[in-house]
C-alpha angles and dihedrals in degrees: 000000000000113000094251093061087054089071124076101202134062122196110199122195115207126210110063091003109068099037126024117282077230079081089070095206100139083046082073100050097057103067099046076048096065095036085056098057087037096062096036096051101035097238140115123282085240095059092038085055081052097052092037097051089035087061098029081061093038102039105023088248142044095233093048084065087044092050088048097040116034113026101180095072120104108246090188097055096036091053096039089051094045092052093046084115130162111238101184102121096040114111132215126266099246105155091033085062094046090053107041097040086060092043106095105214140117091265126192135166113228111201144177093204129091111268101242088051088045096043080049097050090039097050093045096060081041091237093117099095084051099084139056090229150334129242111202131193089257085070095050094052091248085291093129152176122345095022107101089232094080089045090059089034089063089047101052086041098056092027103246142115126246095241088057089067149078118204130205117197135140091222123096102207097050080048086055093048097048097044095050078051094064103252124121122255149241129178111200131198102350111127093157097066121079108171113053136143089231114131085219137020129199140164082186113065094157083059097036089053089055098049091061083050098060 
């Protein structure tokens, strides 16, 4: 048996992740992101890129440093503009059903996005009757991943150890927190990285999935 099916649980993160980045859907986010800040904050979209790339590589998320820093800000209406995406060319999820309806496992989707914009998305890429539950960014207190804190978060919420679960992200640094934690990884859709502490690597999950299936 190999090592992933020993584990009852799969934590699935999903942008990224679940569909292909060539679906540029985070590339959209970005910028209502900083206009937002812009606007809120009275300050230039140049200084707002600064702020948002100086907390998405401290916090894990933009909205994380906005919740910590400025806490007058509105999470709600900040989170609810900058996921306002248009989701048009994005495809639905067809083999990744398939597999994973027929992969019997505990699934979840972990996510550091808001839960309307992740059940749209989800349902979508018709994905969203594929998983047990969804653990968005609002559960964890906007401390997000990487910090250990969502990861435990997760485990307390749906009731299972760490060591109980297998992860699937495209960050490294959310790769370098669950497996310190003790859960098995899988690095998704990152053909451009080489070197990674993941246990497993694939630019392929629909096939991945399978695999596990055979």
């Amino acid at each position: 048996m190999t090592p992933l099916l020993e584990r009852d649980v799969h934590l699935f993160d999903l942008d990224n992740t679940l569909y292909h980045p060539e679906n540029a859907i985070l590339e959209q986010i970005a910028p209502r992101m900083r206009s937002f800040i812009s606007n809120e904050l009275a300050i230039s979209i140049e200084e707002s890129n600064v702020l948002c790339n100086s907390y998405y590589q401290r916090y894990g998320g933009t909205i994380r440093g906005i919740q910590l820093h400025y806490p007058s800000v509105d999470l709600n209406k900040f989170s609810e503009f900058s996921h306002q995406v248009n989701l048009d060319k994005v495809e639905k999820a067809t083999k990744l059903k398939d597999a994973l309806h027929a992969f019997k496992k505990s699934r979840y989707v972990f996510t550091n996005s808001p839960l309307p914009y992740a059940t749209r998305v989800l349902k979508h890429i018709d994905l969203y009757d594929c998983f047990d539950g969804i653990f968005s960014v609002e559960l964890t207190g906007y401390k997000m991943k990487p910090d250990p804190h969502a990861f435990n978060t997760i485990c307390q919420h749906f009731g299972f150890e760490a060591s109980d679960a297998a992860f699937y992200d495209d960050q490294i640094s959310n790769i370098s927190t669950a497996k310190a934690l003790g859960m098995r990884t899988i690095l998704v859709n990152r053909s451009d990285i080489d070197k990674h502490d993941a246990c497993y690597k694939t630019e392929d999950l629909p096939s991945f999935v399978e695999s596990l299936i055979k």
